[in-house]
N, C-alpha and C positions, 0 to 999 in steps of 0.2 A: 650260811654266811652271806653277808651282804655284799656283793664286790662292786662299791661305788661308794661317793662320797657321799654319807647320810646330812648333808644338808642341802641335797640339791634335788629337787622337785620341780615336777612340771610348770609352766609356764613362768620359769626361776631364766631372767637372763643368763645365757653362758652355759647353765643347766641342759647337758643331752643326755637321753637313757644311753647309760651303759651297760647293754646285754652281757649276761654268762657266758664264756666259752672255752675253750682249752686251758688260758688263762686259769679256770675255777678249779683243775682239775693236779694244778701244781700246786705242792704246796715248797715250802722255805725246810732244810734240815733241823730236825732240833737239837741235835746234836750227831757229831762225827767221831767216828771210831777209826781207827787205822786206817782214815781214807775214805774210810764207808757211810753214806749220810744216811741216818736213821730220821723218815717222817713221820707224818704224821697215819697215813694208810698204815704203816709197817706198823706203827704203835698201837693201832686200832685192832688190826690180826694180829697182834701179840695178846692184847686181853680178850680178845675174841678166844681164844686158845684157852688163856686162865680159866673164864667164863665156863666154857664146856668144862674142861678137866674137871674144875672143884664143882661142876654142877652134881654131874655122874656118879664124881666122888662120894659126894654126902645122900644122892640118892639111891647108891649100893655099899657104899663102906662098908657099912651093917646092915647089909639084906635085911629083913621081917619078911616071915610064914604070914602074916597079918601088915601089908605094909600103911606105912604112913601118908602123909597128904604128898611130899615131896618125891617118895621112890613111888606113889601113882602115880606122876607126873613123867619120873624118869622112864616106868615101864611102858606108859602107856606112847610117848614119842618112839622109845626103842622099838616095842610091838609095831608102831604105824610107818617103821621104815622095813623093817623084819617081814613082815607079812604083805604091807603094799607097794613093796618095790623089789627085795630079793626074793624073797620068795615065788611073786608071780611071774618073774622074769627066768631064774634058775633052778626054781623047784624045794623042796625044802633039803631034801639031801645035799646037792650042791651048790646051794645059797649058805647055808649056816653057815661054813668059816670064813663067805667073806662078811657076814652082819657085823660084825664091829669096824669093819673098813667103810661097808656104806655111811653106819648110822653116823660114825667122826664125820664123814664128808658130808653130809646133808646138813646137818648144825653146824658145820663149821661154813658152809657157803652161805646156810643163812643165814646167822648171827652177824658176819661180814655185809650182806645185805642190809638187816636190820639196821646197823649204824646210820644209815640215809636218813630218819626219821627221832631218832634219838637229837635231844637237846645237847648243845654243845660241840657234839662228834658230830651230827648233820654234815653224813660223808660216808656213797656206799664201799666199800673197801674195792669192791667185786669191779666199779667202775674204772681199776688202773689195770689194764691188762694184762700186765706181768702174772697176780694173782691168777686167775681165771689161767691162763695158760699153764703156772706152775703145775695147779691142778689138774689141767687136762691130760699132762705131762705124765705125771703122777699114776693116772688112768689108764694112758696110754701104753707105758712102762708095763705096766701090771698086765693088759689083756696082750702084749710081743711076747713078754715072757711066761704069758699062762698058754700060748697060742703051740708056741714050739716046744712047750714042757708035756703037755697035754696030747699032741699031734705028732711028736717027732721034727725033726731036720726038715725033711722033705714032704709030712702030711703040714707044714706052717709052711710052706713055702707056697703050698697048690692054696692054701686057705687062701695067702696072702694077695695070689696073683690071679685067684678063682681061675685056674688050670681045669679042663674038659676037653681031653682031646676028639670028643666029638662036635666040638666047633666049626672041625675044620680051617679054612682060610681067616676063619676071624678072630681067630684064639688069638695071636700077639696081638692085635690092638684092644681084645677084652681082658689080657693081662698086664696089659700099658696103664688101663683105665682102673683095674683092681687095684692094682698097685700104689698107683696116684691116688686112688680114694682111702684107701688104709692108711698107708707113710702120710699123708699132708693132707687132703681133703678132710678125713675122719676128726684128728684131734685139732685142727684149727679151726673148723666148725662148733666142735665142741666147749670150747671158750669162747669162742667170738659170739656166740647165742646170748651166753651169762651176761659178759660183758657189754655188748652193746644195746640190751634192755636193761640193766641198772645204770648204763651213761644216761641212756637217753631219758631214764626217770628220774633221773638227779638232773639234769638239766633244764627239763621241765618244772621241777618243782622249782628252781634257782631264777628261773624265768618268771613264774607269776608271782614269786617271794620279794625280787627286786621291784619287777612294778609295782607290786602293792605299795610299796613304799612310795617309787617314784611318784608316783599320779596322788597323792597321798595332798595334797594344795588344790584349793580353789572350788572350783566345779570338776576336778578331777576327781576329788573326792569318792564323786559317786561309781567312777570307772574303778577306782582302788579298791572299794568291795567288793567290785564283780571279782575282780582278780583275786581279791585274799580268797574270797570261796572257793574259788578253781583249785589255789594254793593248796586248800582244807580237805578239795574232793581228790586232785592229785593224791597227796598224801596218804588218804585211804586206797586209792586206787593202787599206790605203790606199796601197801602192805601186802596184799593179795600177791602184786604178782614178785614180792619177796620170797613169798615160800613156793609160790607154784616155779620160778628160776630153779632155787634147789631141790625142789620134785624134779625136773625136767633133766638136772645138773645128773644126778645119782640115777635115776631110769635111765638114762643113755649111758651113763658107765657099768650097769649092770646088761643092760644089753650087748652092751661091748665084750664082755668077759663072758655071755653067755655063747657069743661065737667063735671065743675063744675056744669055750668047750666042748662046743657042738660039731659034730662031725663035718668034715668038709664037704660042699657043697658046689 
């Protein structure tokens, strides 16, 4: 989206660039429910949801012994989170029941991603924080409660606070510091990763998207192609690290639940 007035160009009296910023990142309600404003993000992750569901749907509804162009599609993503992310992180025994938990998270962050690039929706969903933390949340939930279901009361407690009473004098401040790093360091790092490399690719691109336009008069001309290319290599640059964000998003939640499971250390 443009956010400036499309008639105003370099060396245009009165005419100043007006940069992307916070600004780009609010959108207006498009409609209100009991109080509740529904955007445009929120409308994005709602089809983003459709999107997957009815993908998965029509690429197992009716498995085939012999599959089709579409459940290759769908095996071969499920396989590439199945095997190079739960699997090498949990093992295959106790990777399997959570593979349908990774495989929704990984499409479903990067499908959210992908909207940055798409016509129209040009807007990554991932970039409003709230998301990214819902989900870290989500993660985090899941490795407290695998942590002491797994360990017991007191074997999640030593995880939590990495207890060694051979530390001696320095055990309370190395369980000040486990503590701190599991409760708050761990899952707000965990989002803040997602989120603040798809802000910063969305604002990049929003940044040589607008120039191009602005410098778009005169002898600026020739400066507005450098920029729209940048725009173009951007762009592909921010494909890449769409999917490598949700590689990184799921390996670190499966890492997380793998020490859930792993003996205390």
């Amino acid at each position: 989206m443009l956010a400036l007035d499309t008639e105003c160009h370099l060396f245009i009296p009165g005419c100043g660039f007006e940069a992307p910023g916070l600004h780009s990142f609010v959108f207006e309600p498009l409609f209100t429910i009991g109080g509740y404003e529904f955007n445009k993000p929120m409308l994005l992750a709602l089809v983003s949801t459709v999107i997957i569901v009815a993908f998965f749907w029509a690429a197992f509804g009716r498995a085939k012994v012999v599959p089709g162009k579409l459940q290759m599609i769908g095996e071969a993503g499920y396989d590439f989170v199945r095997r190079g992310l739960v699997y090498d992180a949990l093992g295959k025994k106790e990777g399997e029941k959570f593979v349908p938990f990774m495989v929704a998270l990984f499409f479903f962050v990067w499908i959210m991603n992908l909207w940055s690039i798409i016509p129209v929706a040009q807007f990554p969903v991932t970039s409003v924080i709230a998301f990214p933390m819902g989900l870290a949340l989500v993660v985090y939930i899941t490795w407290l409660v695998l942590t002491f279901k797994r360990q017991g009361f007191v074997g999640g407690l030593k995880n939590l606070t990495g207890y060694d009473k051979s530390l001696g004098w320095v055990l309370p401040l190395i369980m000040f510091l486990e503590l701190l790093q599991h409760l708050i360091i761990r899952p707000f790092t965990h989002a803040v990763r997602l989120f603040a490399n798809m802000f910063a690719g969305h604002m990049l691109i929003l940044m040589f998207t607008v120039a191009s336009w602005y410098l778009l008069n005169g002898i600026g001309i020739a400066y507005a192609g450098v920029s729209f290319v940048m725009t173009i290599v951007m762009t592909a640059f921010e494909l890449f690290i769409q999917a490598i964000q949700a590689y990184i998003f799921v390996l670190l939640a499966c890492n997380y639940i793998q020490g859930a499971l792993a003996e205390h250390h």
